[in-house]
N, C-alpha and C positions, 0 to 999 in steps of 0.2 A: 504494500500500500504506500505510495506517495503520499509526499506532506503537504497538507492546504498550502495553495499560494498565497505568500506574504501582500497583505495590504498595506505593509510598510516597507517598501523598497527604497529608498533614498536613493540610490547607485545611478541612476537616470538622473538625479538632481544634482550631481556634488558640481557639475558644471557650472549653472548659475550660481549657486552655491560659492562655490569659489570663486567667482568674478566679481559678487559682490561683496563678499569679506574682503575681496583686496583694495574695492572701492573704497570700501569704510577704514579700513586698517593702514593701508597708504603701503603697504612694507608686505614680502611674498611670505614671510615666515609668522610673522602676525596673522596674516589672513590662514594659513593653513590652521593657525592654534586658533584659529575665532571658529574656525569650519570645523574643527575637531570637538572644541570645547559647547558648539551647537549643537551638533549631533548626538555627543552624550543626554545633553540636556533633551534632546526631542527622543529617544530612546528612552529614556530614564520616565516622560510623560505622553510615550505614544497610548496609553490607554485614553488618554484626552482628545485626541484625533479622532475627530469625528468622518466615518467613510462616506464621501459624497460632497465632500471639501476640496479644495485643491493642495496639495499634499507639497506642491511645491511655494504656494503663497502661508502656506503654514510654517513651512524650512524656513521661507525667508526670514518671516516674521521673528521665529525665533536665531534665526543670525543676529539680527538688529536690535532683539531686546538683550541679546549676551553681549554685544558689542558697546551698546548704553550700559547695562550694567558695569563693565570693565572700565568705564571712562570714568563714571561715578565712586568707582570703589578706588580706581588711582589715577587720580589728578596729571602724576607725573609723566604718563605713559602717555600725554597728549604732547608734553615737549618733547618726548621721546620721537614724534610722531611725526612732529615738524622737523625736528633732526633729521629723523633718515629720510625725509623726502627733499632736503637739502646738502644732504652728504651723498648721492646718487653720483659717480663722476661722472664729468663731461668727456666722454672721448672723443672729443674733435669736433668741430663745426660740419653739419651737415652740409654736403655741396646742392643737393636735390631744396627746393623751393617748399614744394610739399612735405617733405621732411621734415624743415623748421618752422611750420606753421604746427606739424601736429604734436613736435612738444612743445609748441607754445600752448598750444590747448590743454595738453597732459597734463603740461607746469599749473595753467591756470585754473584745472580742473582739481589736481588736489591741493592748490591753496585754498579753495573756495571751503566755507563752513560745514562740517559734518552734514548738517542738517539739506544744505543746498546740494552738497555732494550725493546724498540718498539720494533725494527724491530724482534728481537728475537724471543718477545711475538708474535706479528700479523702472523712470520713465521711458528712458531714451536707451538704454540697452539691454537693460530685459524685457522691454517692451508690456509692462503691466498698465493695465487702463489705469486711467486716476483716482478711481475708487479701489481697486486694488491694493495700487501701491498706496492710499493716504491708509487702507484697514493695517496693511504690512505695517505702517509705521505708527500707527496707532493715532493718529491726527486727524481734523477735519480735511474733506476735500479743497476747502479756501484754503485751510493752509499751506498744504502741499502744491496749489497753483500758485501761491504766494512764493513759496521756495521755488519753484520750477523759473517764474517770472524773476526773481532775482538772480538767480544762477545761469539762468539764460543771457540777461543781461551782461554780467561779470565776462562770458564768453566771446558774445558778441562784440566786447569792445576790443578785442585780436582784430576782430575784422574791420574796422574802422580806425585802428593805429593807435586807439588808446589803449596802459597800462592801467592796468585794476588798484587801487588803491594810489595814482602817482597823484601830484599833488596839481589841482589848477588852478593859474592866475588868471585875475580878471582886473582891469582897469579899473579903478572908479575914480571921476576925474581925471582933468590931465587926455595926454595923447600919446601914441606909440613913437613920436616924431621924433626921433634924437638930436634932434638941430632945434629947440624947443629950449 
């Protein structure tokens, strides 16, 4: 006699699973121990899993609350965090145009806040509707287009030649005229 087929397979999920631990974690070894330290957790309360749910917006969901959890519990591991996404080395200027637009994206995409970084990811790469991704993250759907619309924005300004965060002058009085 064979054994019922598992209604809890994960093995088909670690994919997304692990793309979006590493969106959140920023670092490949972090994200493996968020995707690990998950799945315990969804193991440990798959009697909770209800069959007839999506088995992978339930993964997510619990990626995202171990990953809030971990920030909450050590502070520290968020400089830790901006560390390695700024200790990554540069090996060389990319010659290709395309190249250097897409880690300026990359760059801009993990400076951007936790929160704009989620909803971003779960929107635009796992491709979760908005109600989805706002249940995954436990928020209203305004807020998750609120994050969407500010993270969009942050990106957008690659394309337009502005720097996220650089500082801008404005006149007031007076003239640009140097001969003035």
């Amino acid at each position: 006699m064979s054994p019922p087929a598992s209604r809890f397979d994960v093995i088909g999920q670690l994919v997304p699973l692990r793309r979006y631990a590493r969106s959140l974690a920023r670092d490949e070894s972090d994200a493996e121990d968020l995707v690990h330290d998950a799945l315990v957790r969804a193991y440990e309360k798959r009697g909770q899993f209800r069959p007839g749910n999506s088995l992978r917006g339930w993964l997510l969901s619990i990626v995202h609350n171990t990953f809030v959890d971990s920030v909450r519990a050590r502070r520290s591991a968020v400089v830790r965090l901006e560390r390695a996404a700024e200790t990554v080395p540069d090996l060389g200027q990319p010659t290709q145009e395309h190249a250097v637009r897409l880690a300026e994206v990359r760059r801009t995409f993990m400076q951007l806040p936790d929160e704009q970084r989620a909803a971003l990811h779960l929107v635009s790469i796992e491709g979760l509707s908005y109600q989805e991704a706002a249940a995954t993250l436990g928020i209203p759907v305004g807020t998750l287009m609120s994050r969407l619309g500010r993270g969009r924005a942050a990106l957008r300004a690659i394309e337009e030649g502005d720097r996220p965060g650089a500082a801008r002058l404005r006149i007031v009085g007076g003239t640009d005229d140097p001969t003035d």
